[in-house]
N, C-alpha and C positions, 0 to 999 in steps of 0.2 A: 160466694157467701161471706167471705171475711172481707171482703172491699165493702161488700151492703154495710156488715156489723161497724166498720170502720168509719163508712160513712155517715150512719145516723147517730154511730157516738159522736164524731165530732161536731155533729150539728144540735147534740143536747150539751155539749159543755158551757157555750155559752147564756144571758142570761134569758132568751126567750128560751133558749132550751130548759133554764131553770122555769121558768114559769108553764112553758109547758108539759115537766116531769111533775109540777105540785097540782094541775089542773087534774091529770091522769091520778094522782096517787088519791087526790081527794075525793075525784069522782069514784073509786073501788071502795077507800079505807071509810068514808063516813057513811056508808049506807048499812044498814041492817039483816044482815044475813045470818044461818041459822047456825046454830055451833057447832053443826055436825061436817059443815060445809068451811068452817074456818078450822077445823081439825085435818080436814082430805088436802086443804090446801096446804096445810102446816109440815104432814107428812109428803108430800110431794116435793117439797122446799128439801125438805132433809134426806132425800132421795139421791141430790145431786151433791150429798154431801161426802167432800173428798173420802172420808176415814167409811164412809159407806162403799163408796168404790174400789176403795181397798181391798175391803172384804172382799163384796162381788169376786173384784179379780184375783185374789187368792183361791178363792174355789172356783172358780175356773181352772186358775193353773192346775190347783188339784185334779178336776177333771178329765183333765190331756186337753183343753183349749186353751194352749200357752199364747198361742197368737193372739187368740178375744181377749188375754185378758194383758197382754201388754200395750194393745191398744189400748183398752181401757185407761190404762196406767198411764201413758203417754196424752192422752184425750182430755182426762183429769189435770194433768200437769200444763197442757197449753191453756185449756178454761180458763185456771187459777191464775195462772200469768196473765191473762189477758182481761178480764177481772178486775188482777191490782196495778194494771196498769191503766184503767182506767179510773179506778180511784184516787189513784196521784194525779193525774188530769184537772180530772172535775173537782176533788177539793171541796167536796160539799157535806154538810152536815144529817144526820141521820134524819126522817122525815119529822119521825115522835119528836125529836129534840125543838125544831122550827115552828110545827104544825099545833095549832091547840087540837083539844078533844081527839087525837087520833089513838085508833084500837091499836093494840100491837098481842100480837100473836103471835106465844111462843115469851123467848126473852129478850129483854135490853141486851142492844151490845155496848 
């Protein structure tokens, strides 16, 4: 699974890869969807969010599931490594900042 991920990253770094990550994002972010559905998305996004998995695993550990939740811990920690190492990679600018008219849900980063 991490040879796949490895492999389709490095075939999106280059520039048809950029043209085919702005075809993909245009086709989701400019259509018209309902709020409740740009909300479920927004919460699912923040789901995989490190300082959420913290928690999680901290009640775990609490629980006596010290194992689940050092996986977690460690699970969390290779994502984010590998995450910002493809953002050193690709070097690319946020989608809102390039894109006109695009929705953003949630905040600027």
């Amino acid at each position: 699974m991490l040879s796949l991920f490895a492999l389709v990253t490095s075939s999106l770094i280059g520039s048809s890869g950029q043209r085919l990550d702005t075809r993909v994002f245009v086709l989701f972010n400019m259509r018209v969807y309902p709020m409740w559905l740009d909300r479920c998305t927004w919460l699912a996004t923040q789901l995989g969010n490190r300082l959420d998995a913290l928690i999680v695993a901290f009640l775990l550990f609490m629980l006596n599931y010290r194992r689940l939740a050092i996986e977690i811990i460690f699970g969390t920690l290779t994502l984010w490594l590998l995450v910002e190492i493809v953002k050193a990679l690709s070097v690319r600018d946020r989608p809102f900042l390039t894109l006109d008219k695009t929705r953003v849900v949630g905040w600027r980063e």
